[in-house]
NUPA-753200 format. One record per residue (C-alpha): residue number from 0; residue in three letters; x, y, z. Coordinates in Angstrom, 1 decimal, decimal comma, padded with zeros to 4 digits, m for minus. Layout:
BEGIN
<pt><i>NUM</i><aa>ALA</aa><xx>X</xx><yy>Y</yy><zz>Z</zz></pt>
...
This chain:
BEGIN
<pt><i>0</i><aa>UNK</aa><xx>039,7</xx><yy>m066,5</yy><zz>036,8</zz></pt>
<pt><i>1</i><aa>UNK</aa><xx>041,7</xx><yy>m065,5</yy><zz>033,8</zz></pt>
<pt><i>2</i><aa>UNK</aa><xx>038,4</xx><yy>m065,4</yy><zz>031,8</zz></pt>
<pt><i>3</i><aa>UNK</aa><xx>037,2</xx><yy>m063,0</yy><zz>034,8</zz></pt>
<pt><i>4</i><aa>UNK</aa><xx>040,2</xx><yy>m060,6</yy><zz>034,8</zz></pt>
<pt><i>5</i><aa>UNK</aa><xx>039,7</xx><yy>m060,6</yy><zz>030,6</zz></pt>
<pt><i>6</i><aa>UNK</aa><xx>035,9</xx><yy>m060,0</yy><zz>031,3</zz></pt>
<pt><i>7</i><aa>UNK</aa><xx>036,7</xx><yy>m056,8</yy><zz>033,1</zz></pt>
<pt><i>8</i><aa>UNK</aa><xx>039,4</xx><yy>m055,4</yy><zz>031,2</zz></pt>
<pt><i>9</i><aa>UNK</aa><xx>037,1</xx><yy>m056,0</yy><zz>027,9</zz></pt>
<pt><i>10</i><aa>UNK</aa><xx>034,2</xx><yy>m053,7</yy><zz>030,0</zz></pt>
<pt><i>11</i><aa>UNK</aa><xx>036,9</xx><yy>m051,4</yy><zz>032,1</zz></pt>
<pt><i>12</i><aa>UNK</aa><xx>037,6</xx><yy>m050,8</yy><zz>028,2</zz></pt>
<pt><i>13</i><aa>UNK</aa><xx>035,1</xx><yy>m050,0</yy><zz>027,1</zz></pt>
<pt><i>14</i><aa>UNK</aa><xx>034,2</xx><yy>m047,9</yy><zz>029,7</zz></pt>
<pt><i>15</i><aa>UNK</aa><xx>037,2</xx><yy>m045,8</yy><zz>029,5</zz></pt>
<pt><i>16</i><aa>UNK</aa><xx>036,5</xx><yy>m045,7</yy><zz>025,5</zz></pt>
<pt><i>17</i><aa>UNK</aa><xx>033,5</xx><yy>m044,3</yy><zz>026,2</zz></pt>
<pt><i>18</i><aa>UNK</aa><xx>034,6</xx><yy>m041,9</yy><zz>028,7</zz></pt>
<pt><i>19</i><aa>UNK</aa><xx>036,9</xx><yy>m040,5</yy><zz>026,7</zz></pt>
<pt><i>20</i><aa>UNK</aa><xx>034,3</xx><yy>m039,6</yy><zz>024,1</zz></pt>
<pt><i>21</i><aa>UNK</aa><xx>032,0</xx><yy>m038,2</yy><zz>025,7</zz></pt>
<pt><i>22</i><aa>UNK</aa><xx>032,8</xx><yy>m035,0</yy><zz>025,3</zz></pt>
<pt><i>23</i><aa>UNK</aa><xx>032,7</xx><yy>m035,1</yy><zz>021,8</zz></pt>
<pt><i>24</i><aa>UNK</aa><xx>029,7</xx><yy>m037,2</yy><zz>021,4</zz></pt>
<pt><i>25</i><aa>UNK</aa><xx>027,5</xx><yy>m034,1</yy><zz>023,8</zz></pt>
<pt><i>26</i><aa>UNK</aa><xx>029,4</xx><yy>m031,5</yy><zz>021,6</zz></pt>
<pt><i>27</i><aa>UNK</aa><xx>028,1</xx><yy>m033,3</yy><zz>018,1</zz></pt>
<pt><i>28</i><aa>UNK</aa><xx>024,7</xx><yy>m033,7</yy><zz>020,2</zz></pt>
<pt><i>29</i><aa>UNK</aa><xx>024,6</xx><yy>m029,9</yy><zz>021,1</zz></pt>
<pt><i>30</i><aa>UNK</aa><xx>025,9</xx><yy>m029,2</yy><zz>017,6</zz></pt>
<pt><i>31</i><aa>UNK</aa><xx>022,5</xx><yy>m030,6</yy><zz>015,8</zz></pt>
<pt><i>32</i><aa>UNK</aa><xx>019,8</xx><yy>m029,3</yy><zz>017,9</zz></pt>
<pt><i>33</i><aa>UNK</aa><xx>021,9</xx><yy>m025,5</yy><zz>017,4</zz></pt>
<pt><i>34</i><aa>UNK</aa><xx>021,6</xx><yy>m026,6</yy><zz>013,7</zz></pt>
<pt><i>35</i><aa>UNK</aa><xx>017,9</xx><yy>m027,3</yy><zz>013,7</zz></pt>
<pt><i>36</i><aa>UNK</aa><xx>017,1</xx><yy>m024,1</yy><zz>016,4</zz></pt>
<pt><i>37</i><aa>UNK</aa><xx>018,6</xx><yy>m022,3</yy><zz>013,4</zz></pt>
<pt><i>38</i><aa>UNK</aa><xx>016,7</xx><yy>m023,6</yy><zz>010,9</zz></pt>
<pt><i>39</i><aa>UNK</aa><xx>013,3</xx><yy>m022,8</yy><zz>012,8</zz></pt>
<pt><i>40</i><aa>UNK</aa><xx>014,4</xx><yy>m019,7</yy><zz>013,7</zz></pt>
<pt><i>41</i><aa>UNK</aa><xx>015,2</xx><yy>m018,6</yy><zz>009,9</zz></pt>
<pt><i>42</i><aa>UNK</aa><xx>012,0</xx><yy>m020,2</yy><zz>008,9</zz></pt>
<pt><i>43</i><aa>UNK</aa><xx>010,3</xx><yy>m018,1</yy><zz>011,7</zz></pt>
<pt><i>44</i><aa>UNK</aa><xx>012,6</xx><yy>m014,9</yy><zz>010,7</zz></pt>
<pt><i>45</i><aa>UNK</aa><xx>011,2</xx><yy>m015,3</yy><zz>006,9</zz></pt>
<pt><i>46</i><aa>UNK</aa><xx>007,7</xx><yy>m016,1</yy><zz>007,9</zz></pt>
<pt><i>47</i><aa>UNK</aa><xx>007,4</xx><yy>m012,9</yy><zz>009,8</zz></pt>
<pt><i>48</i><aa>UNK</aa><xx>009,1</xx><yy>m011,0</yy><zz>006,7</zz></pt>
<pt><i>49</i><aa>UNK</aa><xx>006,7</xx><yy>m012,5</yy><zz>003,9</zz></pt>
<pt><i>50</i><aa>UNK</aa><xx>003,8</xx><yy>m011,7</yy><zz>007,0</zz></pt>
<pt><i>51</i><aa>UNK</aa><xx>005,3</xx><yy>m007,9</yy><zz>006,7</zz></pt>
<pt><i>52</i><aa>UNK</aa><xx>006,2</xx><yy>m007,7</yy><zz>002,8</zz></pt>
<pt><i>53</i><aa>UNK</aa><xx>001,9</xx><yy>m008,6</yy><zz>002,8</zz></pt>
<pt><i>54</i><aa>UNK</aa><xx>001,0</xx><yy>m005,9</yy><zz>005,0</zz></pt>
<pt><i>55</i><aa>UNK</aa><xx>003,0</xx><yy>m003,8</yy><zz>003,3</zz></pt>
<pt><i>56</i><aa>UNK</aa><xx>001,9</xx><yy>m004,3</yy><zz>000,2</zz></pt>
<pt><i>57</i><aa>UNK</aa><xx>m002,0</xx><yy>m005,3</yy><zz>001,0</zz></pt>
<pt><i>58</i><aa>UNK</aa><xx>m001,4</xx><yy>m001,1</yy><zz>002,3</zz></pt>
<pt><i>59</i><aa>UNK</aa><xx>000,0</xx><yy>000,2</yy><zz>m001,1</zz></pt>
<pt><i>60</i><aa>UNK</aa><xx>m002,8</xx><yy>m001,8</yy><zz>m003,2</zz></pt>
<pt><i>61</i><aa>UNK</aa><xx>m005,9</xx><yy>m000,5</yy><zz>m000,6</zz></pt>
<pt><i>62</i><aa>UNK</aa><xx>m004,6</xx><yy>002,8</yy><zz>m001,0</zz></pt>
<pt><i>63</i><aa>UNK</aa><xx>m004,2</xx><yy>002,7</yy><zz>m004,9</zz></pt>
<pt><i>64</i><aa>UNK</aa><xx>m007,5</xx><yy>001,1</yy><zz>m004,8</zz></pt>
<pt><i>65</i><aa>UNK</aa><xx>m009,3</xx><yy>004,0</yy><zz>m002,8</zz></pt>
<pt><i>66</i><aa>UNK</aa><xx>m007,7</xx><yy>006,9</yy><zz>m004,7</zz></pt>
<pt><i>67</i><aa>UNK</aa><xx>m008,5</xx><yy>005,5</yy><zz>m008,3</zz></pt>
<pt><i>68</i><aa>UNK</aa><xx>m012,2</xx><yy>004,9</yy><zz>m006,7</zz></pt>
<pt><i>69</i><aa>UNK</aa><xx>m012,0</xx><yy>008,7</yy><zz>m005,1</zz></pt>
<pt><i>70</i><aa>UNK</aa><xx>m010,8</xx><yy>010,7</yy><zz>m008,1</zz></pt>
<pt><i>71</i><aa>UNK</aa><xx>m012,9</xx><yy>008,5</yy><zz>m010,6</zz></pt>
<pt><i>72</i><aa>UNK</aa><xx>m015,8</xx><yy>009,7</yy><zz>m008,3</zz></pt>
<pt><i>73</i><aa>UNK</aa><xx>m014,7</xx><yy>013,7</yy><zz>m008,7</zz></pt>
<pt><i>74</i><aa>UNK</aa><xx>m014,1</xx><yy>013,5</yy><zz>m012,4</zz></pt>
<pt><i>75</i><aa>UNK</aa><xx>m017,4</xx><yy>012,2</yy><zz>m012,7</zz></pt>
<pt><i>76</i><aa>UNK</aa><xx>m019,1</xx><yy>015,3</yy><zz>m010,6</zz></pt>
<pt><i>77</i><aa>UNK</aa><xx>m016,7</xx><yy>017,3</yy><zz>m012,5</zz></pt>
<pt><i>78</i><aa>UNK</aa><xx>m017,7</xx><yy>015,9</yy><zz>m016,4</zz></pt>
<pt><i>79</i><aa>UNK</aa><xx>m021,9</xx><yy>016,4</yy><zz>m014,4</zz></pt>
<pt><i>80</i><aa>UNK</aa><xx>m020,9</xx><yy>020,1</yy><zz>m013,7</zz></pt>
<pt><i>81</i><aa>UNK</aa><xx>m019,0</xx><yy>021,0</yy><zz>m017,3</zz></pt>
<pt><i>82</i><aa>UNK</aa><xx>m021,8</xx><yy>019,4</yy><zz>m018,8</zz></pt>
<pt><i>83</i><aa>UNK</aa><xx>m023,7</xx><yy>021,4</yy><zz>m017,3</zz></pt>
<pt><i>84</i><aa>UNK</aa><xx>m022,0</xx><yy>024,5</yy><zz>m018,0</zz></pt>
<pt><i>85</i><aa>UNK</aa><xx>m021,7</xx><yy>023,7</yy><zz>m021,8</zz></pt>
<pt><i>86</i><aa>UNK</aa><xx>m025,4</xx><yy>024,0</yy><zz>m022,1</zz></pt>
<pt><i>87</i><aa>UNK</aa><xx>m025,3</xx><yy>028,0</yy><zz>m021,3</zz></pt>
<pt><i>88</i><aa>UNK</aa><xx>m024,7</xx><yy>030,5</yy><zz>m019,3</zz></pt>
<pt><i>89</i><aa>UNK</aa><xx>m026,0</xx><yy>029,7</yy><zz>m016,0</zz></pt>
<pt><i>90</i><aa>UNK</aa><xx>m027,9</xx><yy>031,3</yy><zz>m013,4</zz></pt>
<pt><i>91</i><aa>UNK</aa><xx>m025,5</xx><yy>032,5</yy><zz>m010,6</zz></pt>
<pt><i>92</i><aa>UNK</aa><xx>m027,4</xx><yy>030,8</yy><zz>m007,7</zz></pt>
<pt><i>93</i><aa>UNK</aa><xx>m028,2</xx><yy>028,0</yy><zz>m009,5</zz></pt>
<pt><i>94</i><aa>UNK</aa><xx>m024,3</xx><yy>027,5</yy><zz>m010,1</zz></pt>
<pt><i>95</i><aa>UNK</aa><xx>m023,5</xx><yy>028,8</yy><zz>m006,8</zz></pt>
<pt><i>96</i><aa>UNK</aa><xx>m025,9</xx><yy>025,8</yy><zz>m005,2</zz></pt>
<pt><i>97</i><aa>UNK</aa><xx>m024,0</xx><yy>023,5</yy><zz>m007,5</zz></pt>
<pt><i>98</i><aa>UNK</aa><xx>m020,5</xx><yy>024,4</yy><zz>m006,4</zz></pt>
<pt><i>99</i><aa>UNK</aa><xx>m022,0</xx><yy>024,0</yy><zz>m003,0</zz></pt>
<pt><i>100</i><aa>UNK</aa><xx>m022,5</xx><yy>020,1</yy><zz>m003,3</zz></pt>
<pt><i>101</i><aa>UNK</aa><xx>m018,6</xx><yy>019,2</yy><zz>m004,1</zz></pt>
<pt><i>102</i><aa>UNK</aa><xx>m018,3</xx><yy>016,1</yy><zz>m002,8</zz></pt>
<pt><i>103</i><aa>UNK</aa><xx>m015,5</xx><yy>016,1</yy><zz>000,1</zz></pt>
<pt><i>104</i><aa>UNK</aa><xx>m012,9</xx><yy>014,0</yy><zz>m000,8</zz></pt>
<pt><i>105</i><aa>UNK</aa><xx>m011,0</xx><yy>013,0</yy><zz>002,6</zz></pt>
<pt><i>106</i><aa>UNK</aa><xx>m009,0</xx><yy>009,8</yy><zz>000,9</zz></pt>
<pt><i>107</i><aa>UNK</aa><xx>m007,3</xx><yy>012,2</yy><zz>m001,3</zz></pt>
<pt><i>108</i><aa>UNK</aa><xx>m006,1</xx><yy>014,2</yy><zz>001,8</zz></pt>
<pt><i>109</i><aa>UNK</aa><xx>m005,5</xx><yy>011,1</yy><zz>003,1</zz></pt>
<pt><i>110</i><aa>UNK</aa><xx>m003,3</xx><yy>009,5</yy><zz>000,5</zz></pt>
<pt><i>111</i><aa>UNK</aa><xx>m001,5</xx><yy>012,9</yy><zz>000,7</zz></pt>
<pt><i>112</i><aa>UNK</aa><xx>m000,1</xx><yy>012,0</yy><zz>004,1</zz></pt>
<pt><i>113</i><aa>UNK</aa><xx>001,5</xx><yy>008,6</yy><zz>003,0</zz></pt>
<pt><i>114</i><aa>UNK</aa><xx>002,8</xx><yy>010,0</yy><zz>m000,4</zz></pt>
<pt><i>115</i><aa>UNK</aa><xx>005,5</xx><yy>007,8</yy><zz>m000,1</zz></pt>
<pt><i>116</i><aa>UNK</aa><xx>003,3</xx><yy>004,9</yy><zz>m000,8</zz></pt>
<pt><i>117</i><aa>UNK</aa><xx>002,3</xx><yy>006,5</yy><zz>m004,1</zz></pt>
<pt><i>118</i><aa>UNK</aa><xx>003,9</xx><yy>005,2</yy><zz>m007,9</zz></pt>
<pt><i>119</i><aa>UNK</aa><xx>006,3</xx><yy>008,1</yy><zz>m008,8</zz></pt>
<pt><i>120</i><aa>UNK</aa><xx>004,7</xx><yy>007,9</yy><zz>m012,4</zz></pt>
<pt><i>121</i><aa>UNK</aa><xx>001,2</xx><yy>009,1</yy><zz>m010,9</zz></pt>
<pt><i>122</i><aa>UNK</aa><xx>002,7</xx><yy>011,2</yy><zz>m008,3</zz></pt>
<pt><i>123</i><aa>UNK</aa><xx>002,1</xx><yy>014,4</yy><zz>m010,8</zz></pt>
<pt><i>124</i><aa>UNK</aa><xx>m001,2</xx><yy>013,7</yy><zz>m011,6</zz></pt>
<pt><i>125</i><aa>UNK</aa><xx>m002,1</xx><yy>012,7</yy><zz>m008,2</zz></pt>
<pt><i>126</i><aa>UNK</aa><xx>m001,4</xx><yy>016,9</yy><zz>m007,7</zz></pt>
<pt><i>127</i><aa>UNK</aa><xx>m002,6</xx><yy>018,0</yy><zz>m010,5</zz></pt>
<pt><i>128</i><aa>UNK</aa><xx>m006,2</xx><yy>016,2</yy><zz>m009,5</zz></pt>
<pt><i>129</i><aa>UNK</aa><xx>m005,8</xx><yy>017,1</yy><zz>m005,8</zz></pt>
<pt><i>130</i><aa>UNK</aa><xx>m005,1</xx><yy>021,3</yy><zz>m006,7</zz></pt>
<pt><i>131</i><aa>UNK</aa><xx>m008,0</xx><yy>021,2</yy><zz>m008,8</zz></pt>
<pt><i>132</i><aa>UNK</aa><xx>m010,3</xx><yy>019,1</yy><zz>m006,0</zz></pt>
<pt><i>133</i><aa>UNK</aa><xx>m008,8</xx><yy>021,7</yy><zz>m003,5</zz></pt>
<pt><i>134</i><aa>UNK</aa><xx>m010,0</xx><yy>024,6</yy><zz>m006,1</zz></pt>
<pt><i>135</i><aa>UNK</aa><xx>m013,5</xx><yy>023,4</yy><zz>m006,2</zz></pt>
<pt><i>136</i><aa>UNK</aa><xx>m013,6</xx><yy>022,6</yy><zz>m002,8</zz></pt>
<pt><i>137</i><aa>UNK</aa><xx>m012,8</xx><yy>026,1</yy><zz>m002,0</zz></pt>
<pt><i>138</i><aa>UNK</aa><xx>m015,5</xx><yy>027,1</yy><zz>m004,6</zz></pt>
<pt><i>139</i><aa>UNK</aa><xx>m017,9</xx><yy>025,2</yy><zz>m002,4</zz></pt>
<pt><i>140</i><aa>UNK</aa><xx>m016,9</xx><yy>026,4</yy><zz>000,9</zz></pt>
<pt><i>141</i><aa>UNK</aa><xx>m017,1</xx><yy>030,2</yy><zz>m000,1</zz></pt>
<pt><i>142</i><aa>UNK</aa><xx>m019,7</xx><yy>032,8</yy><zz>000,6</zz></pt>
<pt><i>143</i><aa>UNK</aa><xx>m021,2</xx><yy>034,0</yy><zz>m002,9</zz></pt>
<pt><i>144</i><aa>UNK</aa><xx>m019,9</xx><yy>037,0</yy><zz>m003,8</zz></pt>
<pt><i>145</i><aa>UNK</aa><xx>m021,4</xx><yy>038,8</yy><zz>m007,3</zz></pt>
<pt><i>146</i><aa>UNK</aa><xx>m018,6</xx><yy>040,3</yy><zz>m008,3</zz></pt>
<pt><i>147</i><aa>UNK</aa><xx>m017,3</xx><yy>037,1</yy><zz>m009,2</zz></pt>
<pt><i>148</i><aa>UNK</aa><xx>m020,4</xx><yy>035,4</yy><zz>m011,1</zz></pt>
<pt><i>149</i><aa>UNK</aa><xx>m018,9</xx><yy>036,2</yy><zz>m014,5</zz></pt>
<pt><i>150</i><aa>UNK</aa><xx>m015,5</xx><yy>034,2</yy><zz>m013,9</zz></pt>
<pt><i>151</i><aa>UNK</aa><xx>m016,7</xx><yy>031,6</yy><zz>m012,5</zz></pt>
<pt><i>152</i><aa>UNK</aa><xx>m018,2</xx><yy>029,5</yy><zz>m014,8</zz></pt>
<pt><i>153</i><aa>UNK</aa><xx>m014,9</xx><yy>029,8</yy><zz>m017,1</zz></pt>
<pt><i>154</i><aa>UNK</aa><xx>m012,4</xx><yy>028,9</yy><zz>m013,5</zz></pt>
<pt><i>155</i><aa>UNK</aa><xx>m014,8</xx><yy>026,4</yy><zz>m012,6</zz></pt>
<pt><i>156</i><aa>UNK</aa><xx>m015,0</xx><yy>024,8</yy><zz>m016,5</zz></pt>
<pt><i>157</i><aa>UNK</aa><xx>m011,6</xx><yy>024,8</yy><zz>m016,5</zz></pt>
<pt><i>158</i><aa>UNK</aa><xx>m010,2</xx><yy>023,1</yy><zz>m012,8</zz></pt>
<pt><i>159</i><aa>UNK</aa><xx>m013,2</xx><yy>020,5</yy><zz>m014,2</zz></pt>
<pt><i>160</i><aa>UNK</aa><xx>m011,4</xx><yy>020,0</yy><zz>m017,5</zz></pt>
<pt><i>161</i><aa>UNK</aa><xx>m008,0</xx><yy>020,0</yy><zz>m015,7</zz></pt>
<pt><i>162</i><aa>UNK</aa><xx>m009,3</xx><yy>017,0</yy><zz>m013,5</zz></pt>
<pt><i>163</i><aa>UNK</aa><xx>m010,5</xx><yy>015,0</yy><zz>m016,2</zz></pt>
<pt><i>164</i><aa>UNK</aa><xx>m007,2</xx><yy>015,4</yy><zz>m017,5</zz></pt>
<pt><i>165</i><aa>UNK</aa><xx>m005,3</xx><yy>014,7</yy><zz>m014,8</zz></pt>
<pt><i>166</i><aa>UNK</aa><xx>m007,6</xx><yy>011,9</yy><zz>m013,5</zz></pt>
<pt><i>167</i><aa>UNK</aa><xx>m007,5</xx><yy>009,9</yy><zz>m017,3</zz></pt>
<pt><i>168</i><aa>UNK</aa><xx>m003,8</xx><yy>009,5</yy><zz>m016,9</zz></pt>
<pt><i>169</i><aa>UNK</aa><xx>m003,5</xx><yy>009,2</yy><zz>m012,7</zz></pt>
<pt><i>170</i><aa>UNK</aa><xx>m005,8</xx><yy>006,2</yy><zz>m013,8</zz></pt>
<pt><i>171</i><aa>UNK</aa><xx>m003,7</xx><yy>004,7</yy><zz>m016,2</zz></pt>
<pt><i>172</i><aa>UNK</aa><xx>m000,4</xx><yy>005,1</yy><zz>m013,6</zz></pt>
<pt><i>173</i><aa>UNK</aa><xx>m003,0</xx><yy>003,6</yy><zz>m010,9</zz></pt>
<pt><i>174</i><aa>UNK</aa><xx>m004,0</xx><yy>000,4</yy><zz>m012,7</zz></pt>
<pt><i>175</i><aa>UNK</aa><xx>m000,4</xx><yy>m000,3</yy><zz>m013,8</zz></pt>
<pt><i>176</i><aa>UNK</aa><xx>000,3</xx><yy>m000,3</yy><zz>m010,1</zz></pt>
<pt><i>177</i><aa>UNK</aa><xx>m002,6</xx><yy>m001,8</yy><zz>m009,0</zz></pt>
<pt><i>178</i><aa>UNK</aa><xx>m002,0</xx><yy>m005,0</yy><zz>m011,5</zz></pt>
<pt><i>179</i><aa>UNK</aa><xx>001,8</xx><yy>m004,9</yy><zz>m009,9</zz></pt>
<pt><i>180</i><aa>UNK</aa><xx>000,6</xx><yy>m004,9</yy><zz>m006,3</zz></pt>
<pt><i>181</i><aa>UNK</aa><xx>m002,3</xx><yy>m007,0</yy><zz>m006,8</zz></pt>
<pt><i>182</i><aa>UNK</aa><xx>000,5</xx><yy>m010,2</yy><zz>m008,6</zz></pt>
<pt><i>183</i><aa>UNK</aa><xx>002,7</xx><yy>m009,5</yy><zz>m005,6</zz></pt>
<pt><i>184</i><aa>UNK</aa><xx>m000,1</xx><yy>m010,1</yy><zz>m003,1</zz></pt>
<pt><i>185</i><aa>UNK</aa><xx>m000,9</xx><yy>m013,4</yy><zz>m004,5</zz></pt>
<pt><i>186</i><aa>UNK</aa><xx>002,7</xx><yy>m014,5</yy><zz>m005,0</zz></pt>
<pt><i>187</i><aa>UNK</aa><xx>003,4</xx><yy>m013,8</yy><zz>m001,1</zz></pt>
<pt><i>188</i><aa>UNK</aa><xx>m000,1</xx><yy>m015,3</yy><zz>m000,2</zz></pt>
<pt><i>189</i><aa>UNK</aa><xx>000,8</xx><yy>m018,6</yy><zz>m001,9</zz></pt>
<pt><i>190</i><aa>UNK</aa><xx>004,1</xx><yy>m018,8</yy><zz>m000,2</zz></pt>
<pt><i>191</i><aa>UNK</aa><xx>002,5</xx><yy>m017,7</yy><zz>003,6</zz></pt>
């Protein structure tokens, strides 16, 4: 009987041992899975940021992309048409048909609206090519008028050597920005 009344004070014991902490053992418990919900939810917190930094950037480099390949395409039609003009003085409607096929150039107007997105190195030549585009655009757009068939071959020479010149150096600003974008892209694509 002694051996009974030990028994259950040893278990009453341990019971009341583990009673008593209890508390403490579903407060260490709640403890570690708020330690591991935190450590998803910061993993989850800089997934979505690397997922956004991406986007971000993937923007910036597609728009670098499409205004390098958009001026590059005007300075070309511009370097056609001053070509052209070098060779003589040409006929008026000839010239006039000429101005008339200025290609539209939408990105640049485009680009335009999220100036923001632009590297402040190119941002001045990005102008300077986008006044002169808007100059021979209007050129293209007008109704002839004779009176000014003398000055135009010298404006029109001139907002085509401006774009060439502003284009050559936009470029350059372009491809450094281009070359950053593009090395940030890959770095956040390795860690995604």
């Amino acid at each position: 009987m002694i051996e009974e009344h030990q028994n259950m004070l040893c278990n009453h014991g341990l019971y009341d041992l583990a009673k008593d902490f209890q508390p403490a053992l579903s407060a260490a418990i709640a403890l570690c899975a708020a330690g591991v919900a935190y450590v998803v939810g910061m993993s989850k917190i800089n997934f979505d940021r690397r997922v956004a930094a991406f986007q971000r950037i993937s923007s910036q480099f597609g728009i670098c992309l499409r205004l390098r390949s958009r001026a590059g395409h005007l300075d070309d039609v511009a370097k056609s048409i001053k070509d052209w003009l070098a060779q003589g003085e040409p006929d008026p409607t000839k010239l006039y048909q000429v101005l008339k096929a200025w290609p539209s150039a939408s990105e640049l107007d485009e680009a335009w609206k999220v100036v923001e997105s632009m590297p402040r190195d190119a941002m001045e030549h990005f102008e300077a090519v986008l006044y002169c585009h808007r100059g021979m655009a209007a050129y293209a757009s007008e109704q002839r008028a004779e009176w000014l068939d003398q000055n135009r071959p010298r404006t029109v020479t001139k907002l085509c050597t401006e774009l060439g010149k502003s284009y050559a150096q936009l470029k350059e600003a372009l491809n450094k920005e281009i070359e950053t974008l593009n090395d940030q892209r890959e770095r956040l694509r390795r860690h995604l």
